[in-house]
Backbone as CSV, one residue per row, in Angstrom:
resi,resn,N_x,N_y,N_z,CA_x,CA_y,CA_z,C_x,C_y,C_z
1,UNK,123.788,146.112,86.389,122.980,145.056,87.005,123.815,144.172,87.932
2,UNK,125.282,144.025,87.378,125.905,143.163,88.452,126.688,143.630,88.807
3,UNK,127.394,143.432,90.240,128.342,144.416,91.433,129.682,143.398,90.011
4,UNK,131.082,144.554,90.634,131.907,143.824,90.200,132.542,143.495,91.262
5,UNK,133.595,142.038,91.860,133.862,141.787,92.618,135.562,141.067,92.097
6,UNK,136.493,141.162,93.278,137.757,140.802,92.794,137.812,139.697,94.064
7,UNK,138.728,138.408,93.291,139.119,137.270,94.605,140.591,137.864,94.971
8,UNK,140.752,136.839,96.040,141.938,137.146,96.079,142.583,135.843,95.992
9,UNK,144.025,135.910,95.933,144.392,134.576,94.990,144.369,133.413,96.459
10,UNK,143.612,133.480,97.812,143.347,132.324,98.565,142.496,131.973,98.131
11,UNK,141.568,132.868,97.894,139.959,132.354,97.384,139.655,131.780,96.036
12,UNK,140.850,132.174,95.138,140.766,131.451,93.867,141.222,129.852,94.324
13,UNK,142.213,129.804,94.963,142.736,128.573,94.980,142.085,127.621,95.700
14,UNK,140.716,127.806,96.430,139.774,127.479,97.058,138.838,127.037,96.324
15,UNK,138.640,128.032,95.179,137.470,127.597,94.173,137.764,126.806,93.373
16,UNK,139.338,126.609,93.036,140.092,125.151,91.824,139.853,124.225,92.763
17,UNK,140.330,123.902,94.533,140.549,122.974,94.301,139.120,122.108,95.013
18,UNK,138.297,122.728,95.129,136.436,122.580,95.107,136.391,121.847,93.894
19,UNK,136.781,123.053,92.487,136.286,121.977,91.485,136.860,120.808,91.183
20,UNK,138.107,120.230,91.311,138.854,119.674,91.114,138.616,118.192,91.927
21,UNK,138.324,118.419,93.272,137.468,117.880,94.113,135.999,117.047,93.368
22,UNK,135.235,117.695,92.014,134.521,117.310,92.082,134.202,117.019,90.582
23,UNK,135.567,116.786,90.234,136.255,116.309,88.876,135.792,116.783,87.810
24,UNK,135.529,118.409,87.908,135.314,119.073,87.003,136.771,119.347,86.093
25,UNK,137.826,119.398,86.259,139.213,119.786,86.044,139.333,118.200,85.239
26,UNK,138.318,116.995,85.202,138.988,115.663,84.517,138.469,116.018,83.152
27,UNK,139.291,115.149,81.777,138.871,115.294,80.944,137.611,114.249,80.592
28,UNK,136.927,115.251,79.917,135.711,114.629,79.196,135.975,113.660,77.716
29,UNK,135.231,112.011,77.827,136.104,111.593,76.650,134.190,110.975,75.807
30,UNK,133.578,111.669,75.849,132.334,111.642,75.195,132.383,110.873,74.418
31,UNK,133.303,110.929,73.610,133.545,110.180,72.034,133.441,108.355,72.038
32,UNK,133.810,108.406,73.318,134.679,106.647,73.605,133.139,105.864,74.357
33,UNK,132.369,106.984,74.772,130.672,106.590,75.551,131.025,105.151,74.609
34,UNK,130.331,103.776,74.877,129.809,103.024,74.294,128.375,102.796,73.838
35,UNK,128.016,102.480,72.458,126.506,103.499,71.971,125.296,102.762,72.800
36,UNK,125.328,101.745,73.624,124.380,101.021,74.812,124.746,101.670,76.094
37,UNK,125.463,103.089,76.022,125.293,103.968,77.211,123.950,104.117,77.694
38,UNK,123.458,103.471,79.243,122.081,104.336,79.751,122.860,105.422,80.782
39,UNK,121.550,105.372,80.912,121.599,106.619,82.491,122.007,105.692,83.408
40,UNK,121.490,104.726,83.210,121.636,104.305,84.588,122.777,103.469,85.321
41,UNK,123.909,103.650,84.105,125.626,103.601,84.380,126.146,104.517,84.943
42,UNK,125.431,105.740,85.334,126.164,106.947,85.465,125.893,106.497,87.091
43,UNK,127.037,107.191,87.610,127.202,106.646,89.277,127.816,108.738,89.859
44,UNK,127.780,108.610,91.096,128.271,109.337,92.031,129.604,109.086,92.322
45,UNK,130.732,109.954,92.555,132.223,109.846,92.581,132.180,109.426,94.377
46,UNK,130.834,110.000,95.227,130.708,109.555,96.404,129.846,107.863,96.392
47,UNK,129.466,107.620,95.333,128.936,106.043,94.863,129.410,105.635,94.713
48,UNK,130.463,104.754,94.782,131.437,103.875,93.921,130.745,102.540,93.287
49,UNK,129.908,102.024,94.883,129.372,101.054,94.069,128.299,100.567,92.978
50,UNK,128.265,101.869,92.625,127.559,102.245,91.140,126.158,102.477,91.264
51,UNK,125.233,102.435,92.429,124.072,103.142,92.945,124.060,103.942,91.622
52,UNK,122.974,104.399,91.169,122.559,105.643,90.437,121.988,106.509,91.735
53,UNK,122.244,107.558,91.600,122.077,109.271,92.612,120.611,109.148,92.386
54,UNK,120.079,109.645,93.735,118.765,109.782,93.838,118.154,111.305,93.435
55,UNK,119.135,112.032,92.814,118.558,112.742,91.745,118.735,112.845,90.200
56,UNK,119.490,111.820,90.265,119.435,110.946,88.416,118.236,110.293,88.400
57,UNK,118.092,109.611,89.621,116.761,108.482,89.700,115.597,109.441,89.240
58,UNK,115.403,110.342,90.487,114.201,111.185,90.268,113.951,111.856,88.785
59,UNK,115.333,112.561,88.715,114.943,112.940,86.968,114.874,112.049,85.814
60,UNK,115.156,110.836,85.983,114.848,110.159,85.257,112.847,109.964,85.320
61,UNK,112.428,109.456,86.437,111.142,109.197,86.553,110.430,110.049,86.219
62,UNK,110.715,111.636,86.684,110.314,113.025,85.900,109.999,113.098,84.617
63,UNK,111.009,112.546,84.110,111.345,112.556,82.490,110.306,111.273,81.992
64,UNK,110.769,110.247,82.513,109.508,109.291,81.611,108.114,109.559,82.022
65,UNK,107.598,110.376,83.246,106.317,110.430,83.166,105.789,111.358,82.216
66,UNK,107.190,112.644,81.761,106.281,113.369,81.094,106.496,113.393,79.640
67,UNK,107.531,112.369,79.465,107.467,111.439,77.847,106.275,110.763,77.663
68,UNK,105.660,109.910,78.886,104.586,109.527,78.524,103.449,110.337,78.267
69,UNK,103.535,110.941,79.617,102.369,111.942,78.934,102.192,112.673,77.841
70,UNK,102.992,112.850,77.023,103.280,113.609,75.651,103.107,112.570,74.820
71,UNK,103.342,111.750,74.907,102.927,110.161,73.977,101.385,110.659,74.249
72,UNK,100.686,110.563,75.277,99.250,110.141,75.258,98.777,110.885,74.912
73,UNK,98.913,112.262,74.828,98.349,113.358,74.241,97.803,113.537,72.439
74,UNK,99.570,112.406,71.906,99.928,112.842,70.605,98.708,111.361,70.498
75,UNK,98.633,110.420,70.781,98.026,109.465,70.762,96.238,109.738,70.974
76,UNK,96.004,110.707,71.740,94.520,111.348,71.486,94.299,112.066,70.654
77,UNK,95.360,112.770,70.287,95.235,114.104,68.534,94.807,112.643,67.731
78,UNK,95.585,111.618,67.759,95.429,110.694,66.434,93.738,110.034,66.425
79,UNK,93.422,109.557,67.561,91.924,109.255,68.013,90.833,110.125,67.927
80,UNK,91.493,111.371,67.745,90.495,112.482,67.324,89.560,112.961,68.292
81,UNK,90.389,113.100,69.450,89.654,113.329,71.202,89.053,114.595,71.038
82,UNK,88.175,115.390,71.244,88.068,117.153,71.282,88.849,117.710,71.783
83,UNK,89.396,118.527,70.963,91.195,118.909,71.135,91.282,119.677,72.644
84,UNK,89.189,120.608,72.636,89.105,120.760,74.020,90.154,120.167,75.417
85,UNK,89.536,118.767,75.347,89.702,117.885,76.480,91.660,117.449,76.259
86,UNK,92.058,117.650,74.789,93.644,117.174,74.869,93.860,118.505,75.824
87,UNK,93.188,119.675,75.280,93.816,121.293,75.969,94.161,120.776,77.446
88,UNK,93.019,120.737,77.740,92.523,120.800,79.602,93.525,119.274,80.078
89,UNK,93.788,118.308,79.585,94.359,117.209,79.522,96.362,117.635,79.598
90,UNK,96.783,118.814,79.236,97.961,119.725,78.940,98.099,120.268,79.565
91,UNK,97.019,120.737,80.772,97.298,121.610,81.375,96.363,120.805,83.338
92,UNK,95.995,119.870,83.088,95.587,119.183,84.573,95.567,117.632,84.379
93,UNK,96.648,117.411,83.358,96.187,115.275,83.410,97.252,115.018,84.226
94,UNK,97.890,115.576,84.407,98.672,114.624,85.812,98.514,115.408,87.057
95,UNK,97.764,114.586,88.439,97.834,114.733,89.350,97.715,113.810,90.431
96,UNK,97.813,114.253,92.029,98.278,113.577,92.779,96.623,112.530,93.012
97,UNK,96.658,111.699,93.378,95.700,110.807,93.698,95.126,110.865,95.351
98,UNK,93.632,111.473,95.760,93.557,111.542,96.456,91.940,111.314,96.567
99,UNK,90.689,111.839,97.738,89.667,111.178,97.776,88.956,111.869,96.381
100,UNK,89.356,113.371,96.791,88.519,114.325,95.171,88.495,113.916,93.919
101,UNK,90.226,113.442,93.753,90.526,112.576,92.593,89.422,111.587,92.303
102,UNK,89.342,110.453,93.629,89.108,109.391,93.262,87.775,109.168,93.185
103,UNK,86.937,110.174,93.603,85.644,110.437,93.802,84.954,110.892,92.196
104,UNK,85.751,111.729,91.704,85.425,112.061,90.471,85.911,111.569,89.440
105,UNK,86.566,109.942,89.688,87.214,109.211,88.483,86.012,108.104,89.152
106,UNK,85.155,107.948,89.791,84.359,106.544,90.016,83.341,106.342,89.163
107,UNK,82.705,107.158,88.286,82.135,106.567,87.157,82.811,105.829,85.695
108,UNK,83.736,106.389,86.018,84.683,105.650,85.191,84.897,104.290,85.224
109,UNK,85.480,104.111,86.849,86.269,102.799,87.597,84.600,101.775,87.278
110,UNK,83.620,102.773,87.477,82.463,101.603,87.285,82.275,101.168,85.787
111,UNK,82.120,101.596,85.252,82.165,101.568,83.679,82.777,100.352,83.400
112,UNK,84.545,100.520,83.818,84.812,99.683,83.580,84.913,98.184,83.924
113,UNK,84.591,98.631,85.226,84.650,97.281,85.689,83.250,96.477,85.160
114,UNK,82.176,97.197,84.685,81.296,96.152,83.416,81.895,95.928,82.268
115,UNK,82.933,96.756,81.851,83.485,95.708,80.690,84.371,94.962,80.760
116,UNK,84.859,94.540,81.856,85.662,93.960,82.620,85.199,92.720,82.745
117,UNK,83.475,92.802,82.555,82.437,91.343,83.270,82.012,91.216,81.812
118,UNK,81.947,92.138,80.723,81.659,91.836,79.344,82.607,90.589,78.545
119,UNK,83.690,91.370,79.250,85.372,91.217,78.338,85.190,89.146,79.046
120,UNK,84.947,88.412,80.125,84.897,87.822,80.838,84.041,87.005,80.081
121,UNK,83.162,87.544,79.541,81.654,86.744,78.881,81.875,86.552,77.421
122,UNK,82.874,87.827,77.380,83.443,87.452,75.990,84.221,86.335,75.707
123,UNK,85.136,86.132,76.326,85.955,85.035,76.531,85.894,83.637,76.686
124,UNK,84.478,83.566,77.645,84.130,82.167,77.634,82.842,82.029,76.141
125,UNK,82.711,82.641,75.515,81.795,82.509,74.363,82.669,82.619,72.988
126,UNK,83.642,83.142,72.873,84.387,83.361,72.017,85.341,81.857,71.430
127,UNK,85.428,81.737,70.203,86.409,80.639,70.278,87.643,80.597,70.295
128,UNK,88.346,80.085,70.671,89.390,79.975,71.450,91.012,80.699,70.554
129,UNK,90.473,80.584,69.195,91.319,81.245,68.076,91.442,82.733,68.066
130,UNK,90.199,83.201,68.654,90.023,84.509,68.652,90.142,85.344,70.248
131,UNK,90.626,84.432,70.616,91.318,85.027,72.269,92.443,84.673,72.540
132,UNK,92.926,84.045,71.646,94.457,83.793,72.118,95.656,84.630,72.266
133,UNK,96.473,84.448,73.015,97.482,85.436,73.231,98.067,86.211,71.848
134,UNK,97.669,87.469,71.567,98.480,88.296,70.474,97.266,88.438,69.502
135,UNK,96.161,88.092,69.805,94.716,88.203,69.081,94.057,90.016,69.563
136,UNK,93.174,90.536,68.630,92.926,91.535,68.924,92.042,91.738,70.186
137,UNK,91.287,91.068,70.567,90.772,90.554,71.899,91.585,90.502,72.968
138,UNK,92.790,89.535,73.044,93.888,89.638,74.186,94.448,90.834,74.051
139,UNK,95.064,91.447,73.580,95.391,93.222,73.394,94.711,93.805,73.919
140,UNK,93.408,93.855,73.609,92.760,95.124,74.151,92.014,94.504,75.939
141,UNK,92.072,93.165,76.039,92.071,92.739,77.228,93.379,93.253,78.349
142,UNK,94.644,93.083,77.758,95.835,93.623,78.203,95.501,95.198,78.607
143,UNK,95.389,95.843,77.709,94.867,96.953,77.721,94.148,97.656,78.982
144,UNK,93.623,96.608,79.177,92.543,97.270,80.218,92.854,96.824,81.671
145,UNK,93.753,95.711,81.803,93.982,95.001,82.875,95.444,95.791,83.178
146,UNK,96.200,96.001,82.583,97.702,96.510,82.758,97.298,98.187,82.678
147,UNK,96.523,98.776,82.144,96.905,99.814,82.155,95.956,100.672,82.313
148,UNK,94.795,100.604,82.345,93.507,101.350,82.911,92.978,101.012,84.208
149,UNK,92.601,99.624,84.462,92.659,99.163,86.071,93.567,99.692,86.693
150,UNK,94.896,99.866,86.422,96.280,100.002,87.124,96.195,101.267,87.639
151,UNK,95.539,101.997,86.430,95.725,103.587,86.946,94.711,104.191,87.875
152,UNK,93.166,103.513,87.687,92.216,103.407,88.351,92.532,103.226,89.703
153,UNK,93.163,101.898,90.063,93.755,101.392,91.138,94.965,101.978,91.751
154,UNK,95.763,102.866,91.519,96.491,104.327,91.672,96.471,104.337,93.592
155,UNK,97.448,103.871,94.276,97.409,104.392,95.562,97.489,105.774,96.116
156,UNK,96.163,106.134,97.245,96.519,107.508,97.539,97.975,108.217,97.596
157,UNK,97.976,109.341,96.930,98.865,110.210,97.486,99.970,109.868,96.036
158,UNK,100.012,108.935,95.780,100.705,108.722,94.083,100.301,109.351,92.976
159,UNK,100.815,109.523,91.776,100.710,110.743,90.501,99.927,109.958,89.641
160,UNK,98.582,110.244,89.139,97.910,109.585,88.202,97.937,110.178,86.923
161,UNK,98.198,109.691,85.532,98.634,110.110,84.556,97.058,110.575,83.471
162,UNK,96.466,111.176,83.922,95.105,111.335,83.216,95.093,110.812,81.680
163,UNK,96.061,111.587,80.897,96.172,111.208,79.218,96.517,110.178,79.313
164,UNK,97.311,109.282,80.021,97.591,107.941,80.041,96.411,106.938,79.930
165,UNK,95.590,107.236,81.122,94.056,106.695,81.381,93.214,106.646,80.183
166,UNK,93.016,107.897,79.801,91.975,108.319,78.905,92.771,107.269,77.503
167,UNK,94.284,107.603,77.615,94.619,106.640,75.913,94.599,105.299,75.963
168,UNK,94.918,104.314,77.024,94.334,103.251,77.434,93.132,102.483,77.188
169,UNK,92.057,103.380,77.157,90.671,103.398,77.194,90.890,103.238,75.963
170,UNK,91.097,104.013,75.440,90.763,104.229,73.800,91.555,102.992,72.667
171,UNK,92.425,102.635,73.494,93.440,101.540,72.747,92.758,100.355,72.759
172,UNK,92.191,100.153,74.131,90.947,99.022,74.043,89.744,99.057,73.115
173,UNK,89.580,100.138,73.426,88.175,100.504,72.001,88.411,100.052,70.570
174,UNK,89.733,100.487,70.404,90.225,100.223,69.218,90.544,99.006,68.754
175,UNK,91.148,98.355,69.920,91.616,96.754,69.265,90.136,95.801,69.532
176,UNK,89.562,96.398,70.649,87.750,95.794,70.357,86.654,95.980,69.487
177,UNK,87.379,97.014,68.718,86.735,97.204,67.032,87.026,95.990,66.121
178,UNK,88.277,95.591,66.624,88.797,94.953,65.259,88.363,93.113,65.290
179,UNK,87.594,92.618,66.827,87.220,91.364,67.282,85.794,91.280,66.199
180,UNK,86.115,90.278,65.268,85.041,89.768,64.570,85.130,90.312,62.773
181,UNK,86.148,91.360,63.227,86.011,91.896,62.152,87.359,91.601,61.038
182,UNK,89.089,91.046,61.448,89.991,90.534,61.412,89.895,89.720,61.984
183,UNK,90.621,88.625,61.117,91.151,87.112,61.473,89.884,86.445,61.775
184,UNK,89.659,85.824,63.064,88.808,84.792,63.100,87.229,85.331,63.412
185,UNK,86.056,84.832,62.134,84.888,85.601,62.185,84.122,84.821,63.347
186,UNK,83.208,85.546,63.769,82.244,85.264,65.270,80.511,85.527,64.524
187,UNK,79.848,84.894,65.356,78.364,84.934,64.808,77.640,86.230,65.784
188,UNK,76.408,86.613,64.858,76.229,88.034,65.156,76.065,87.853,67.099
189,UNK,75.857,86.867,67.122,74.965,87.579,69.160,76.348,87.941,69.667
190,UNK,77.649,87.089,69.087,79.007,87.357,70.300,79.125,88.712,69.206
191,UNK,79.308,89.338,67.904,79.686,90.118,67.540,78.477,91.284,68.475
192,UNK,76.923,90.968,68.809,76.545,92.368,69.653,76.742,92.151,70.929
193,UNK,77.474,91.248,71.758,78.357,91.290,72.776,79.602,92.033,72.580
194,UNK,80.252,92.015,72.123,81.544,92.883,71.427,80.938,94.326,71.579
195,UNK,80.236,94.763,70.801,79.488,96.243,70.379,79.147,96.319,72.184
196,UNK,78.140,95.599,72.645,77.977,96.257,74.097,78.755,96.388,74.599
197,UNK,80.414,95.903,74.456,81.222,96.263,75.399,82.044,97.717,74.959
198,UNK,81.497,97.402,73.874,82.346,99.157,72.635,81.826,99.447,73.294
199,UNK,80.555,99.867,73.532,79.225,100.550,74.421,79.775,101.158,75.367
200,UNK,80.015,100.410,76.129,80.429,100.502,77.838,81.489,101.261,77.656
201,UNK,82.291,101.298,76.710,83.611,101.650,76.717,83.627,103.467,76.623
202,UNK,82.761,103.447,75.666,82.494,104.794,75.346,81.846,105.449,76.128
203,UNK,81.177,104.824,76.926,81.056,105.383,78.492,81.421,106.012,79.283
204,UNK,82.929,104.826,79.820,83.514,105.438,80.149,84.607,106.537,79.857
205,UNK,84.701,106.927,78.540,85.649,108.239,78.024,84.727,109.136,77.946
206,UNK,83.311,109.645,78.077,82.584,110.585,77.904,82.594,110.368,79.861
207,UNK,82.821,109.533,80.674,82.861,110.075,81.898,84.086,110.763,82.259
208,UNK,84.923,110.140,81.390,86.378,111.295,81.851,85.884,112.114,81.003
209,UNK,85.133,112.545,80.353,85.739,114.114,79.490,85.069,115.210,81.061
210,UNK,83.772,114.589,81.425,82.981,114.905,82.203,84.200,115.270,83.931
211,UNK,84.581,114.164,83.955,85.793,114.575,85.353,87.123,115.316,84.942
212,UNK,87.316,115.461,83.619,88.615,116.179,83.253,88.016,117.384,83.239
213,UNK,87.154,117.667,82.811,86.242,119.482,82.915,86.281,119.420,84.288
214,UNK,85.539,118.772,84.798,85.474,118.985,86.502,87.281,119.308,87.393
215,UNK,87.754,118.878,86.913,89.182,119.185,87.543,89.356,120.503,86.896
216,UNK,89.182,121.033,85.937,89.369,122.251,85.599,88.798,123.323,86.326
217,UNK,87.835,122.959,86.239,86.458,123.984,86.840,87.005,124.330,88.652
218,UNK,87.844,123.521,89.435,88.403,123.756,90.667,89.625,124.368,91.018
């Protein structure tokens, strides 16, 4: 399968001092790393001034998008998503953001943006114990403002994290289960304000199951 080939001793001494050049020939002292080593100490021998390489950068960003995405996946097995939609979610939740994309994520973006006007109505009716910062209400408000709007809101031509979206959704659902029901109690009309916004919510994840098939189906 492979030719055999002989150097000759210019061409060896060409290939040491290449590597040597590129401090492969230095010793490695692994041991001495300090244990708050990141990545992002590691520099270029053409960097001095400690820039991280714009292909450390990139594989780094590589790497956390598809840590996350493996988080959101393991995070829908736990929510008990139809393993269907985790499948199809494994094999098309990350893609580039464009009109098709965004055309077939707009029942969603609408969805939410009524619980967005729920979450709003909730807030000014709610007492003030039960919206406060680190309350199950502010969480799943966070929730939806940092990390489902965000992705919704996704500039053309940028990577949208589908399982990200879809677990987002669901994290709100979840910590909007728990308003009325932990810590500070609410009287039934704000507790079926709460439920209409569960409502809405569940909406919108039966519209992604609906646009995650549809990305398949193309």
């Amino acid at each position: 399968m492979y030719k055999n080939f002989n150097l000759t001793d210019q061409e060896r001494q060409q290939i040491m001092e290449m590597h040597e050049s590129h401090g492969y020939k230095k010793p490695i002292n692994e041991q001495h790393q300090p244990s708050n080593f990141k990545e992002e100490q590691m520099v270029d021998d053409e960097n001095p001034e400690g820039d991280v390489s714009e292909q450390g950068f990139l594989g780094r960003i590589l790497g956390n998008t598809a840590k996350k995405a493996s988080t959101a996946l393991d995070n829908l097995a736990r929510y008990n998503v139809n393993p269907g939609i985790i499948s199809l979610l494994s094999k098309y939740g990350t893609m580039v953001m464009n009109d098709s994309v965004k055309a077939a994520l707009k029942n969603v973006e609408t969805e939410i943006m009524i619980v967005m006007n729920d979450m709003k109505r909730l807030k000014a009716s709610l007492p003030a114990e039960a919206t406060k910062s680190g309350s199950s209400f502010s969480v799943a408000d966070s929730f939806l403002q940092y990390e489902v709007l965000r992705d919704l809101k996704i500039p053309k031509g940028q990577t949208i994290d589908l399982g990200g979206l879809y677990d987002g959704i669901l994290k709100a659902n979840s910590r909007l289960s728990e308003v009325g029901r932990i810590g500070v109690k609410i009287s039934p009309d704000q507790m079926k304000m709460v439920q209409n916004a569960r409502v809405n919510l569940q909406d919108a994840m039966k519209h992604m199951d609906s646009a995650i098939a549809g990305f398949a189906r193309k």
